[in-house]
C-alpha positions in Angstrom: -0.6 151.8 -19.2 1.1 151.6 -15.8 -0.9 151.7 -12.4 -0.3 154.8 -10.5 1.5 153.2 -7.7 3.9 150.2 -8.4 4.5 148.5 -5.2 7.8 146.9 -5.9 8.4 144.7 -3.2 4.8 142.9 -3.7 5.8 142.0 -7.3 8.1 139.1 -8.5 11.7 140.1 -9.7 13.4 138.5 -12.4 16.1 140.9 -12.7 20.0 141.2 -14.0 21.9 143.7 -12.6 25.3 144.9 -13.7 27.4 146.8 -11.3 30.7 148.5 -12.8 33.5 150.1 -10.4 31.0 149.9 -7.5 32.7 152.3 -4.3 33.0 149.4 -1.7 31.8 152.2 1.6 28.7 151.8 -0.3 28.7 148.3 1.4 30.4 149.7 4.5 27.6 152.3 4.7 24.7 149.3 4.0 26.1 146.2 6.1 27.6 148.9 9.3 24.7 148.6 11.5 25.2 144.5 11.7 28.3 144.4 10.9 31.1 145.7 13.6 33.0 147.1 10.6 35.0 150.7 10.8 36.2 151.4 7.4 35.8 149.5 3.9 37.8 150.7 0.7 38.7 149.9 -2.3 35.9 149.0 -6.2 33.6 146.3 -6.2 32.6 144.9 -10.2 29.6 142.6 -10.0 26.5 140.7 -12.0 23.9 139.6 -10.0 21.0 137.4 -11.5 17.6 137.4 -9.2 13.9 136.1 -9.2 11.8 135.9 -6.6 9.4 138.6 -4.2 11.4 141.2 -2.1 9.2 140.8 0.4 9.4 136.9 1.0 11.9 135.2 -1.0 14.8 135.8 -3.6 17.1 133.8 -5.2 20.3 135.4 -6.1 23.0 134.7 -8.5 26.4 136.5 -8.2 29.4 137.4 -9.8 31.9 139.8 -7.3 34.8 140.8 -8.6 37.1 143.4 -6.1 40.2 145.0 -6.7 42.3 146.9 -4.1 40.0 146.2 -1.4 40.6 147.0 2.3 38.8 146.7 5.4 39.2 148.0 9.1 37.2 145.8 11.0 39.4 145.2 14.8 36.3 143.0 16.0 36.4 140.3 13.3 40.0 140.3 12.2 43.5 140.4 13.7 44.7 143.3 11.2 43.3 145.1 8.6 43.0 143.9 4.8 44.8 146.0 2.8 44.7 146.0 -0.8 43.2 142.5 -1.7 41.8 141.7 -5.2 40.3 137.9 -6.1 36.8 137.2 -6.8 33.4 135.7 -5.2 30.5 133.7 -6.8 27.5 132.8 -4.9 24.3 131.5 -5.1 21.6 132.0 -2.3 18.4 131.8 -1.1 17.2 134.9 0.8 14.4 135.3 3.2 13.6 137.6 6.0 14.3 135.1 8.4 16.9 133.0 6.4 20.2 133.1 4.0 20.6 129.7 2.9 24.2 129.5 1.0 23.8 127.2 -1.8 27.6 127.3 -2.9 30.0 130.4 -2.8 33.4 130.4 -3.9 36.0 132.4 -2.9 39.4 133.6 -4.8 41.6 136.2 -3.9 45.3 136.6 -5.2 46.4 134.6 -1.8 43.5 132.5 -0.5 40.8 130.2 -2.0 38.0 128.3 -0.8 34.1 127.1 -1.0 31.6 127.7 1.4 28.2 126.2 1.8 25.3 126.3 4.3 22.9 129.0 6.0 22.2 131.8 8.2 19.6 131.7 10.3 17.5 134.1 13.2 18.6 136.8 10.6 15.6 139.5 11.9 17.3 139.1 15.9 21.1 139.9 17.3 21.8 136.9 17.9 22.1 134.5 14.1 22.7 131.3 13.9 25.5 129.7 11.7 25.4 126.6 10.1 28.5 126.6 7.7 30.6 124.4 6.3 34.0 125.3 4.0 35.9 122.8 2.0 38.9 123.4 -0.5 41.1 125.9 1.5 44.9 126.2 0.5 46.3 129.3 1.3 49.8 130.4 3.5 49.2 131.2 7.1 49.4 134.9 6.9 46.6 135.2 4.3 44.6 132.9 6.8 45.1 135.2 9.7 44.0 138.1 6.8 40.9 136.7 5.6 39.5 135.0 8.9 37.2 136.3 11.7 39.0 134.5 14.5 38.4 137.6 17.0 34.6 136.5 16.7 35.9 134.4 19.4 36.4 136.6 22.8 40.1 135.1 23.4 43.3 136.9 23.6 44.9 132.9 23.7 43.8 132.0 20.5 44.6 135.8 19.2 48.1 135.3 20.5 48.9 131.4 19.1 47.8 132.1 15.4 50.1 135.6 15.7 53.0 133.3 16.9 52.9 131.7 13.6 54.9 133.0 11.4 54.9 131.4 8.4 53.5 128.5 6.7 50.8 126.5 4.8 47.4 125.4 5.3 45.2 123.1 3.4 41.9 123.2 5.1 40.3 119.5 3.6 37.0 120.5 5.5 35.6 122.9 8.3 32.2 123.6 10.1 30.4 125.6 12.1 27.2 125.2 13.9 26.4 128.0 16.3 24.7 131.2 17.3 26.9 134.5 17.2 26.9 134.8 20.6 27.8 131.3 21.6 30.6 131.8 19.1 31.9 134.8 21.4 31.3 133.0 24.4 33.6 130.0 23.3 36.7 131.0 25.4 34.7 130.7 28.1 32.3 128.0 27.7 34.9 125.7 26.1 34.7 124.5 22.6 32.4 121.9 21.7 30.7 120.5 18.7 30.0 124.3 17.1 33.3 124.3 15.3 34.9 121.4 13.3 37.9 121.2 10.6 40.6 118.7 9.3 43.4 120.2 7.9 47.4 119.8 7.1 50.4 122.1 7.7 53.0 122.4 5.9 57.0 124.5 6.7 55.0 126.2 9.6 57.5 128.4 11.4 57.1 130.6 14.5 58.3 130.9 18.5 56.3 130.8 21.3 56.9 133.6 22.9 57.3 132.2 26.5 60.4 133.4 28.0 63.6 130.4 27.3 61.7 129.0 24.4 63.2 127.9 20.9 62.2 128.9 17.4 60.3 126.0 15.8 60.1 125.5 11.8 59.5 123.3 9.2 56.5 121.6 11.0 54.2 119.5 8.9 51.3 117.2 9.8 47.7 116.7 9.9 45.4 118.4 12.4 42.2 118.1 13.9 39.0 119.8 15.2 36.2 117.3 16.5 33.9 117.7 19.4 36.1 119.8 21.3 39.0 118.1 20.7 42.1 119.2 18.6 44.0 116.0 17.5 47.4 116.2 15.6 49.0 112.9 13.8 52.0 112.4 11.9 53.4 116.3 13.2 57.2 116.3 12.8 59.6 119.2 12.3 62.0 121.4 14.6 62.6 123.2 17.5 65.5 125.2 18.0 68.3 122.8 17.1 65.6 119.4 17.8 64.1 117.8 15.3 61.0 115.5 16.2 60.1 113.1 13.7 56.9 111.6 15.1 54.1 113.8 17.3 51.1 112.4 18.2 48.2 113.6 20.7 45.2 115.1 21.7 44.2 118.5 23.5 40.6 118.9 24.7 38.8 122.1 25.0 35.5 121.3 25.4 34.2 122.8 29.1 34.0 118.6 30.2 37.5 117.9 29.9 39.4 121.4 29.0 43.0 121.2 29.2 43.5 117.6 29.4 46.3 117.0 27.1 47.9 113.5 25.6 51.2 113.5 23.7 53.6 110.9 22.5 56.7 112.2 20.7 59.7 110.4 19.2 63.1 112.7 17.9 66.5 113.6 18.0 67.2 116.5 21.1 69.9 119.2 21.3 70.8 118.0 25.4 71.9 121.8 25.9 68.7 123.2 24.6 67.1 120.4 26.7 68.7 121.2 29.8 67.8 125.0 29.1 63.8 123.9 28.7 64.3 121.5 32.1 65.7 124.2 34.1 62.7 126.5 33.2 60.5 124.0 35.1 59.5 122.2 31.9 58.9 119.3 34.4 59.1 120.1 38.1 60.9 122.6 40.3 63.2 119.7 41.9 64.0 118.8 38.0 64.6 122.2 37.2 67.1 122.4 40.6 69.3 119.8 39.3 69.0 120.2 35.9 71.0 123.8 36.8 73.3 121.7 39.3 74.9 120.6 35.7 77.5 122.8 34.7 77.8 121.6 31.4 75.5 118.9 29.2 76.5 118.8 25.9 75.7 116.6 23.2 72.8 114.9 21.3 69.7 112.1 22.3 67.1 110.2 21.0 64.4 110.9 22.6 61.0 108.8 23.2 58.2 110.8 25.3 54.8 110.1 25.8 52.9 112.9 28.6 49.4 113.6 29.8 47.8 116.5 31.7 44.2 116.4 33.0 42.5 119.1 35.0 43.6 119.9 38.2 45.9 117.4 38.7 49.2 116.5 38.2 51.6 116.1 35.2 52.1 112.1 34.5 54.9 111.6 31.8 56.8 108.4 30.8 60.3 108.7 28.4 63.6 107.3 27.7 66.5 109.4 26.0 69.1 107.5 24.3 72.5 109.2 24.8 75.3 109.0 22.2 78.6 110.4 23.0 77.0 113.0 25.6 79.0 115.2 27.7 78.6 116.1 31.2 79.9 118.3 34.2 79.1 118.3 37.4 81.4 120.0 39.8 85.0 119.6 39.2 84.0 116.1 37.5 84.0 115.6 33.4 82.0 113.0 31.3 82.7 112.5 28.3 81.7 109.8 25.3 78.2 109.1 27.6 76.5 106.2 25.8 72.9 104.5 27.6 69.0 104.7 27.8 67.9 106.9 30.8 64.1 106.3 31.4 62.1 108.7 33.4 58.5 109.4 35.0 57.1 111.9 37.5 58.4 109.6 40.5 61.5 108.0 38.9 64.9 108.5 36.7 67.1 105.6 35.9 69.5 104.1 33.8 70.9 100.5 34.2 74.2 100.6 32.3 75.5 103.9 31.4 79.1 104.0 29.4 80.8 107.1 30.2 84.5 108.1 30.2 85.1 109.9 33.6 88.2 112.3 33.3 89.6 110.2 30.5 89.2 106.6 32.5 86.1 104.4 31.4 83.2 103.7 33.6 79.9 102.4 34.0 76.7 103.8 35.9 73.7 102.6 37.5 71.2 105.3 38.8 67.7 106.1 40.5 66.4 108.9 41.4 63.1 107.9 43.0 60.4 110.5 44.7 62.5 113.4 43.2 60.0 115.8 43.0 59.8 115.0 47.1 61.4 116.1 50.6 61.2 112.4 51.2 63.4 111.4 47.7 66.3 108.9 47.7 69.0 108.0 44.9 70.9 105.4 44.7 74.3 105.3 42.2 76.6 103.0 41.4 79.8 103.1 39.1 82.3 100.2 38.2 85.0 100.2 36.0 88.2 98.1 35.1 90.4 101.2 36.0 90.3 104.9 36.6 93.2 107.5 37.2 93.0 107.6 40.8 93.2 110.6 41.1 89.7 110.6 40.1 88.3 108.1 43.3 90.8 110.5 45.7 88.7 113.2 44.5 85.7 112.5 45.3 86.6 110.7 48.5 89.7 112.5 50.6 89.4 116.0 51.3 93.2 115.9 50.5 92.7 114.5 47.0 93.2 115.8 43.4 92.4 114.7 39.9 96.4 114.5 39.2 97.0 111.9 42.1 98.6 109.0 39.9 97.5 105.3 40.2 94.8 103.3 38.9 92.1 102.2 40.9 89.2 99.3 39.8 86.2 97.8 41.4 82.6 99.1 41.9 81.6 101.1 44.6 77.7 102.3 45.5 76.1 105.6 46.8 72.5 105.7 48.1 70.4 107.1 50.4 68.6 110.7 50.8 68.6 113.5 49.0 67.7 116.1 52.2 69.1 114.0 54.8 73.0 112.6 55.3 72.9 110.3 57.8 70.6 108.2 55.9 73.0 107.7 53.6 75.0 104.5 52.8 78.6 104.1 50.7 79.5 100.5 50.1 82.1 98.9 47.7 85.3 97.3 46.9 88.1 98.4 44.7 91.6 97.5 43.8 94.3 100.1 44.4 97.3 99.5 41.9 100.4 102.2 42.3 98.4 104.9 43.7 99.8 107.9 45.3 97.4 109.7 47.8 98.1 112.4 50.8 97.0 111.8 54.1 97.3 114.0 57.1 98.9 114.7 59.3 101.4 113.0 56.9 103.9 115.4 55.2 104.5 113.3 52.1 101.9 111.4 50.6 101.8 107.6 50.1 103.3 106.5 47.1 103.3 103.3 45.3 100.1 102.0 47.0 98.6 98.9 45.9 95.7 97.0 47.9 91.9 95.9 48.5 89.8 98.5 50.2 86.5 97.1 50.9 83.5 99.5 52.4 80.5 98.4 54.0 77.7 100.2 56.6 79.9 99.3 59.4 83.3 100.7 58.0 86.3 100.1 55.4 88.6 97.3 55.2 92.3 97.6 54.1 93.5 94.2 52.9 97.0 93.5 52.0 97.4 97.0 51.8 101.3 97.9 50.9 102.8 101.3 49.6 106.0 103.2 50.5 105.5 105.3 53.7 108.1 108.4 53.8 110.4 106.5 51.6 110.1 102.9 52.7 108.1 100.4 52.4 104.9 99.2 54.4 102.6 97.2 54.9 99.3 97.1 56.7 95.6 95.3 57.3 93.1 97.1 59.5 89.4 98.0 60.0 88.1 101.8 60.4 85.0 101.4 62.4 82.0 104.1 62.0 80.8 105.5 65.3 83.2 103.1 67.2 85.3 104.9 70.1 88.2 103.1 68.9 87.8 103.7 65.4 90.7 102.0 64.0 91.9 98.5 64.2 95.4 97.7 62.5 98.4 95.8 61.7 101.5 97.4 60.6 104.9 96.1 59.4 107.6 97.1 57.6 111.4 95.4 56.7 113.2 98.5 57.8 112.0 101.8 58.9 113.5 105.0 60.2 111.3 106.4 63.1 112.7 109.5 63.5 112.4 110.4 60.0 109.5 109.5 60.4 107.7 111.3 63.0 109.2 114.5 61.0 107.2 114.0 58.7 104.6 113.9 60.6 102.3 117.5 61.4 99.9 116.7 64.5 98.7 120.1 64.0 97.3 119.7 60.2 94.2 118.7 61.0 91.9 117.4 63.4 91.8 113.5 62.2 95.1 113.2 64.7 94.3 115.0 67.0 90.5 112.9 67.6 91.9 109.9 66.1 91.5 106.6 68.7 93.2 103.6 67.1 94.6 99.8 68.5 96.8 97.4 66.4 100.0 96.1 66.0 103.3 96.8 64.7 105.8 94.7 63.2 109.4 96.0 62.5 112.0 93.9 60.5 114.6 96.1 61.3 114.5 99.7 61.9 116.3 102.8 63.7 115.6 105.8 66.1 118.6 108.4 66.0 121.4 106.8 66.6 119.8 103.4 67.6 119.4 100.7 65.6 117.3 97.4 66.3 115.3 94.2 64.7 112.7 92.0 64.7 110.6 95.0 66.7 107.1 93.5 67.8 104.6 95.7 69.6 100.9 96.3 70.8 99.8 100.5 70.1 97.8 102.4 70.7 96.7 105.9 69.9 94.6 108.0 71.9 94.3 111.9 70.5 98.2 112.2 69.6 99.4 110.1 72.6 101.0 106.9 71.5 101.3 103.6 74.0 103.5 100.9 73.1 103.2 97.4 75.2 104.4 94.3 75.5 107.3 95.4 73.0 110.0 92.9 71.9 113.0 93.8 69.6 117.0 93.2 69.3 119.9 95.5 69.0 123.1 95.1 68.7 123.6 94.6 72.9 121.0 92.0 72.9 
């Protein structure tokens, strides 16, 4: 005979319990009131074993088998599941207070893993987890399915797991040891020792999503989670046309240290795809201003980068890019065949012996850029070579110049000084003129056949043996231009035979204003020579030239009447 009341819950259960095509809203409509979950769908097959009291403790044995299972749940998981099938078995002990997770393992058609550990504080709002998985292989979209991750109150962490794309994940281990509500909280707080995993990627793909940003793919590595700090080793892959083969580093987000970043990388860089990332103030706004002063940087570099961030102050770096057969332009000025190490920190960019060919003539470069990121930054370049068109020196130096003037010029010349102010700046150097041809006002013609040492200093330039052809004949001349000096010019002239009157009309005083302010004192020396109809030798006279006025004294010569 039974009693007349039996109070279930007070007796002990050994029970098996066979659930075919079980509705899965049944669960929806059990678990809703904890769970923040909107809609579930789909069958549910299970055999559960349990023994134990109702009322204090059960032990529970499961087999869960789901087909075409979806759930809505926006406050747990990035999108919906839609249509999952796989398979759970569990074993736990329950209590009112407690869910202790012996094992539990999880297979769906796209994801597997084990769990282990407990629940506790179940009777309040607030449970605490103590969890820790093992065993998880799966691709990243089934990872951003099956997981939580919007337990955490961040849209940052939201938005990076969306930016990837495509991949896979093999989770060695993971843990968690917090309440519910400092798991919400962890955007805020910063991430401590509540959350832990090792892992390693594999053919990760995505983009960033910041604006000038490259697609990165085939990324593969080991990653990290240990008291607040996310650690990558042995990361290589690309980005956008780059390939790094080497990333190591460190990000921190516990509350402490959050944001302080280390990062050492070693690869091969796309220089126009580098240039592109510089001029979007990878680095500094100063960087990004000349990095858009290049009109062209083409090419490929080695590159080997080490950086670190910490709170509040600012960005220290330390590379060196190794440039083969680079091309740059800046200006009207082409470099092609660029071969050198350029090393570069927050306060410094420089490269000792840089090959280049400068419009087709070879060259080489030494450069610093120190305090760029400052009003108060200098640079100091310097270029030699063995001989350049120069049409390339004329260029850069004469107003009247152009990359087609013919000649060669060779020496070494150096340009230093500040980048916001001019007249702390300082040109020095000396270089050989061999057949040059360069125009010079208020001449008419330019001066052809010009062959010489210039050498330039901080007082002024020297002209040394200097002899060309001048209108037609030749010349010769030795002088001193003087910076600042009322008489700026010091020469000597001569030349074996010379035609003055041919030669002042080819001169145009009104051309420019170098003649007209132009103070000069010298001599001139005339073999033989001619004015009109008059013809004389052995012409020897002081000059002088004071704003297109011309003095000649103490002036000796012959003609034919003595």
């Amino acid at each position: 005979l039974l009693p007349k009341e039996l109070e279930f819950h007070e007796a002990r259960w050994s029970a098996d319990l066979e659930l075919v095509d079980f509705p899965a809203s049944l669960i929806k409509d059990h678990v809703g009131a904890r769970l923040p979950i909107k809609s579930m769908t789909g069958h549910l097959g299970q055999r559960v074993h349990v023994e134990g009291n109702p009322g204090k403790q059960l032990q529970i044995k499961s087999d869960l088998e789901f087909k075409q299972l979806s759930v809505d749940a926006p406050e747990l998981f990035l999108a919906p599941i839609s249509g999952a099938d796989g398979r759970v078995t569990f074993e736990v002990d329950w209590s009112q207070n407690r869910l202790r997770l012996l094992r539990a393992d999880f297979r769906a058609n796209d994801i597997k893993f084990s769990l282990q550990g407990d629940v506790g504080a179940l009777n309040t709002s607030d449970p605490h987890f103590r969890l820790n998985l093992a065993g998880l292989s799966t691709t990243v979209s089934a990872l951003r399915k099956y997981f939580p991750v919007k337990i955490v109150d961040s849209p940052q962490v939201g938005n990076t797991i969306n930016s990837i794309q495509a991949g896979q994940v093999e989770i060695k281990k993971a843990g968690v040891n917090a309440t519910l509500s400092q798991l919400r909280r962890l955007a805020q707080s910063g991430v401590g020792p509540q959350i832990w995993f090792d892992a390693e990627v594999r053919d990760i793909a995505g983009a960033l999503g910041a604006d000038g940003s490259f697609p990165w793919r085939g990324v593969e590595g080991q990653i990290s989670l240990a008291k607040g700090m996310v650690t990558f080793r042995n990361v290589k892959g690309f980005y956008g046309d780059s390939r790094f083969t080497d990333i190591d580093g460190s990000y921190v987000l516990s509350a402490t240290e959050k944001g302080k970043l280390e990062l050492e990388l070693k690869g091969d860089v796309n220089l126009v795809e580098l240039k592109e990332q510089v001029k979007g103030r990878l680095f500094s706004a100063r960087a990004a201003k000349m990095a858009s002063s290049l009109q062209d940087l083409a090419g490929r570099s080695k590159i080997d980068f080490a950086l670190k961030r910490f709170a509040g102050a600012p960005l220290q770096f330390d590379g060196k890019i190794s440039l083969e057969n680079a091309r740059v332009r800046y200006d009207d000025h082409s470099f092609s065949e660029v071969q050198g190490e350029v090393t570069f920190t927050p306060n410094e960019i420089k490269t000792e012996k840089l090959r280049a060919q400068m419009s087709g003539s070879p060259i080489q470069l030494q450069l610093a850029l120190r305090d760029y990121d400052s009003d108060d930054g200098t640079f100091d370049l310097g270029i030699e070579s063995p001989g350049v068109r120069a049409g390339v020196v004329t260029s850069l130096l004469l107003d009247t110049g152009t990359l087609k003037d013919p000649g060669i010029v060779r020496g070494a010349v150096r340009y230093s000084g500040s980048f916001n102010t001019k007249i702390r700046r300082k040109f020095v150097g000396n270089l050989d003129l061999l057949d040059v041809q360069v125009t010079i006002q208020p001449l008419l013609q330019p001066l052809r056949e010009l062959n010489g040492k210039i050498k330039i200093d901080e007082a002024g330039i020297d002209f040394q043996n200097i002899h060309a052809s001048l209108v037609g004949f030749p010349a010769s001349a030795s002088g001193r231009w003087r910076y600042g000096e009322k008489t700026q010019l010091l020469f000597d002239f001569s030349a074996p035979n010379l035609d003055i009157t041919y030669l002042i009309s080819q001169i145009d005083p009104e051309s420019s204003d170098f003649y007209a302010n132009l103070v000069a004192e010298g001599k001139i020396a005339l073999s033989k020579g001619r004015i009109k109809n008059f013809e004389f030798a052995e012409l020897n006279t002081n000059a002088t030239i004071d704003h297109r006025v011309w003095r000649l004294t103490n002036l000796t010569a012959h003609s034919a009447g003595g």
